[in-house]
C-alpha positions as CSV (number, residue, x, y, z in Angstrom):
1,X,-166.4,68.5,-93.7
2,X,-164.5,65.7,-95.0
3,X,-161.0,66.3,-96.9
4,X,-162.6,63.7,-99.8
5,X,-166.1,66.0,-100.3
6,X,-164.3,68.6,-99.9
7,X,-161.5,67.9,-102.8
8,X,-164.2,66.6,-105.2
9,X,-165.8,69.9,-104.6
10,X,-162.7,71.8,-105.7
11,X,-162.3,70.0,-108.6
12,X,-165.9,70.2,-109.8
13,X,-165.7,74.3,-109.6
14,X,-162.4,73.9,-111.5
15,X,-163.7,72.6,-114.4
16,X,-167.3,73.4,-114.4
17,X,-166.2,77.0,-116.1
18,X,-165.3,74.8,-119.2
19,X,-167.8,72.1,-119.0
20,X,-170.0,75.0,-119.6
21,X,-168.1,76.8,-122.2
22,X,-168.4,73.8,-124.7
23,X,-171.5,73.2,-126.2
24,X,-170.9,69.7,-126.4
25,X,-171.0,68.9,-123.2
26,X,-173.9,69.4,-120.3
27,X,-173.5,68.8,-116.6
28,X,-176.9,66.9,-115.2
29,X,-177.7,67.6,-111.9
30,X,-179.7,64.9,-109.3
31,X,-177.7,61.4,-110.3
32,X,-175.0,62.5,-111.7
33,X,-173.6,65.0,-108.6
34,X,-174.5,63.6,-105.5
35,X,-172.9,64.9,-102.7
36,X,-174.3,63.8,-98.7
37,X,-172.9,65.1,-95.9
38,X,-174.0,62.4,-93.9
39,X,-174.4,58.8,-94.0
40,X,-177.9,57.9,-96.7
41,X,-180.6,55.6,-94.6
């Protein structure tokens, strides 16, 4: 895996525990995390 998904993946499970604490705020799946392994067609 690359160093650059992996690192964005770190920090999205370091603050996903207070993204979802707060009422205000909601985490979207589909556009807004996209994450592809490989290349997109």
């Amino acid at each position: 895996m690359d160093k650059a998904y992996a690192d964005t993946v770190r920090l999205l499970l370091t603050v996903a525990p207070d993204v979802f604490r707060n009422p205000a705020f909601a985490m979207k799946g589909g556009t807004a995390i996209n994450m592809f392994v490989r290349d997109m067609p």
